[in-house]
N, C-alpha and C positions, 0 to 999 in steps of 0.2 A: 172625162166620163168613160165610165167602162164599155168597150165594145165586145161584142160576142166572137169570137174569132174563132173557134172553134168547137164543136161539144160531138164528145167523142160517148154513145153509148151501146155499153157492153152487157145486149139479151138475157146473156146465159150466165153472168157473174154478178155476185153480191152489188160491187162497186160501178159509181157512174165519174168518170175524171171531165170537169168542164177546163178550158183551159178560155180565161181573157185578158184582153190585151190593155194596157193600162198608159198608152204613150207608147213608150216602143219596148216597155216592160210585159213579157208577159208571166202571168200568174195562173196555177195547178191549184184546181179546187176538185177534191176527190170527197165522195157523198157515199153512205151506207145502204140510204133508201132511195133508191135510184128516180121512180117516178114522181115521190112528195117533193125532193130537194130540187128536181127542175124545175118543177113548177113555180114556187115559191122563187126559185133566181129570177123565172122569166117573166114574173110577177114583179118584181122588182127591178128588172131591166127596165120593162116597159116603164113602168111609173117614173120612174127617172129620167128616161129619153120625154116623156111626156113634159114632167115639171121643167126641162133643160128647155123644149120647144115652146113653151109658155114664159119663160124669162125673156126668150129674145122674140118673141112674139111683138105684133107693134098695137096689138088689139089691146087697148084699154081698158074696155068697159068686159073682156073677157080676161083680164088681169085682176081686176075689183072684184067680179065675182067669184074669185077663184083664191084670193087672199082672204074673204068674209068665209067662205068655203072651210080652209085648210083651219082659219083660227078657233071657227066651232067644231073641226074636229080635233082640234087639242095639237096640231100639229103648226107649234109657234115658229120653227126657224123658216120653211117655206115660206108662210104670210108675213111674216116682219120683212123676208127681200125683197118679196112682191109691194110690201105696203112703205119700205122707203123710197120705193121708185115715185109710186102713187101719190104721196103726199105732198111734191112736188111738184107734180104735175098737174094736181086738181088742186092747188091752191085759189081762192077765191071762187069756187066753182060748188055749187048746190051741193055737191060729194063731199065736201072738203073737212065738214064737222062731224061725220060718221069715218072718214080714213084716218085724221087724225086720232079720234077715241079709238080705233082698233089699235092704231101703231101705238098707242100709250098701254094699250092693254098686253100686248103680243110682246113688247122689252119687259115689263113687269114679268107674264109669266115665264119670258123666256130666263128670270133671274137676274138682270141687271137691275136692281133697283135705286143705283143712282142714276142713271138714263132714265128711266123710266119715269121718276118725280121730276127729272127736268121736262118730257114729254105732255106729263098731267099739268103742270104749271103752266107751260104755252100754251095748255087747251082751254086754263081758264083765262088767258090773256087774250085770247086769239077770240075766243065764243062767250062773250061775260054773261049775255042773255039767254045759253042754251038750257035745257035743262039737265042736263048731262053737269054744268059747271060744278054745283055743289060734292058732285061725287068725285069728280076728277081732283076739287081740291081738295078734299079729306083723301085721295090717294096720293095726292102729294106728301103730304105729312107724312102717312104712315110710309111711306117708302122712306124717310127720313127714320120711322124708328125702326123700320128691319136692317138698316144700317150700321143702327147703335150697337158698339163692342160688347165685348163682353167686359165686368168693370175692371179687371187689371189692365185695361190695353185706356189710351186717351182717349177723352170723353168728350171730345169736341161735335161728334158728330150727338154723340148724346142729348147737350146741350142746344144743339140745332134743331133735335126731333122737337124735344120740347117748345121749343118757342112755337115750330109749327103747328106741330098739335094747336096750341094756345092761341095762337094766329089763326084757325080755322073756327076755335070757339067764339072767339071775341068776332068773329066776320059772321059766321053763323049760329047764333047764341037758342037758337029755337028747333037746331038739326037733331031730328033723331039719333046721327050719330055723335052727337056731345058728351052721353053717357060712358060710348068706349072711348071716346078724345079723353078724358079723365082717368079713365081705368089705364092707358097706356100713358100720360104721363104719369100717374103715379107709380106704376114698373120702373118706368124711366130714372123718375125722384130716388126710388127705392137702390138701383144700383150707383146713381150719383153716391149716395149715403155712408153705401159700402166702401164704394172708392175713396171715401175724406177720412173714413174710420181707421181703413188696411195703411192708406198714410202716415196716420197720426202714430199707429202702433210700431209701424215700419222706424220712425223717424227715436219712435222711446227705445227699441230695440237694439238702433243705430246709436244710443247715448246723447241724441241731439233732443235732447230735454225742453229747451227753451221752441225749439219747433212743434215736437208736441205737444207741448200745452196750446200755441197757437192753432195748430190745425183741430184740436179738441174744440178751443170755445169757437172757432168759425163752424166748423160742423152743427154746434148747440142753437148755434145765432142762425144758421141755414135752414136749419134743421128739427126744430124745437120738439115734432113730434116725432123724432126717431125710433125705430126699435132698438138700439145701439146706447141709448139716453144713460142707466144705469151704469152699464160697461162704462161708458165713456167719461161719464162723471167721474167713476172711481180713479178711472186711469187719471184723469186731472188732478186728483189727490195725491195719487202715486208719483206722477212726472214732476209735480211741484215740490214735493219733500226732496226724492231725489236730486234735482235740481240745486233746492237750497243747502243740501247734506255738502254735495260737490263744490260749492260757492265757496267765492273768496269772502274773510271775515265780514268785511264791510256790505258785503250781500245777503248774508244770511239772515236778518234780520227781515229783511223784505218781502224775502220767500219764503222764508217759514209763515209769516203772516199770508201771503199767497195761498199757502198749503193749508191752513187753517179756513178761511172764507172758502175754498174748493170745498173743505170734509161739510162746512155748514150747508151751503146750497148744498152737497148730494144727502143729509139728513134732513134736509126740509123736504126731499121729494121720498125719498124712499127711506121705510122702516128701521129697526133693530134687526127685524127677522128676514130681510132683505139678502139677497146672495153675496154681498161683497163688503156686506156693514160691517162685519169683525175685522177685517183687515183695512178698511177704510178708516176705522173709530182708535184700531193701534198705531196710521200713521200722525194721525191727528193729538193724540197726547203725546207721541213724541217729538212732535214739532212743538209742542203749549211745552215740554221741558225743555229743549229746545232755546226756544225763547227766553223762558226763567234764567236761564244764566247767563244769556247776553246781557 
């Protein structure tokens, strides 16, 4: 902690030079506005020496109030020191369901929200009957989806939000928050989609043909009502021609019928006048010639 070690002020000149002592460092802080800038340190001195004599303070019940204190003023890192002390020490104790929902609240705002869903989670294991429970566990969830990457990065934690999410609907099917439990897993769903799609393209781009087509129809089978459906369709028409173009004699027979059933399913869902139908309906007759001369 900083100590005051010296403050040196100069009447008659623009500048004030504080000088403090940091360990057996000392440090030169020189101010423009001489009387605002003292105050403001001394302001901040005190508060500091203050919060330092309340850490090692042995008064309890003036540490609780001073941690409930600091977190409604928005000032999380103070009350999260003060409230891991607390929480262990009023375990079992009438306190012990309001310390815990702060310390779950105080890691959330302070940003860690993997800590944080672990904290909501023991509040609903810890208090099943409080009324606090339902909201602690729909904050477990969601801290599960502000965790979710972005979709080029693994999706594990993604697939995790979701089931929570789903896990709080199926537990509380009647919560008012049900409506956003849906609305954030379908975000969620949405960048799953992205990531099976940028795969599959990734993978026809890379010439591994026979992967593409795979991660296409798991997408379709995952995925039925994609926004990606048309693209992805066509692209299954494309990977499968190519595919069968590339093939050994003895294969091409196969895949070209592959390529043909592909172009039929993407015309039974989408038109002539469809974005991708002209070039989907030229790989399709030259697979049907193709064929004609095996």
């Amino acid at each position: 902690m900083y100590q005051l070690k010296k403050l040196y002020l100069q009447h008659f000149v623009k500048n004030v030079q504080i000088v403090l002592l940091k360990g057996n460092t000392m440090q030169y802080y020189s101010f423009k506005k001489p009387l605002f800038s003292l105050i403001i340190l001394l302001i901040a001195l005190t508060s500091c020496s203050k919060y330092n004599r309340l850490l090692k303070s042995s008064d309890l019940n003036k540490k609780y109030d001073a941690a409930i204190a600091y977190y409604d003023n928005k000032d999380y890192a103070k009350s999260l020191s003060l409230l891991e002390e607390l929480v262990s020490v009023y375990r079992g104790t009438a306190k012990a369901e309001k310390i815990m929902y702060y310390y779950a609240y105080a890691t959330y705002s302070s940003g860690d929200y993997l800590l944080a869903g672990y904290h909501f989670n023991n509040f609903v294991k810890t208090f099943p009957s409080s009324d606090k429970t339902e909201e602690c566990a729909y904050m477990n969830a969601y801290c599960y989806y502000l965790e979710s990457p972005k979709y080029s990065l693994d999706q594990t934690d993604t697939k995790n939000a979701i089931k929570e999410l789903q896990s709080f609907i199926n537990k509380y099917p009647n919560s008012t928050r049900r409506e956003e439990c849906n609305s954030l897993i379908m975000r969620l769903r949405a960048k799953m989609e992205t990531k099976y799609f940028e795969i599959a393209k990734q993978y026809y781009f890379l010439e591994d043909y026979k992967a593409s087509i795979v991660s296409i129809e798991n997408l379709l089978k995952d995925y039925p009502d994609t926004k990606y459906r048309e693209e992805a369709m066509y692209l299954l028409v494309k990977a499968n021609y190519v595919f069968a173009t590339n093939s050994f004699d003895s294969k091409k027979e196969e895949r070209y019928t592959s390529t043909i059933d592909a172009y039929n399913k993407y015309a039974s869902y989408f038109t002539k006048e469809s974005k991708y139908a002209k070039e989907a309906e030229d790989y399709f007759q030259s697979a049907k010639k193709h064929l004609n001369k095996i």
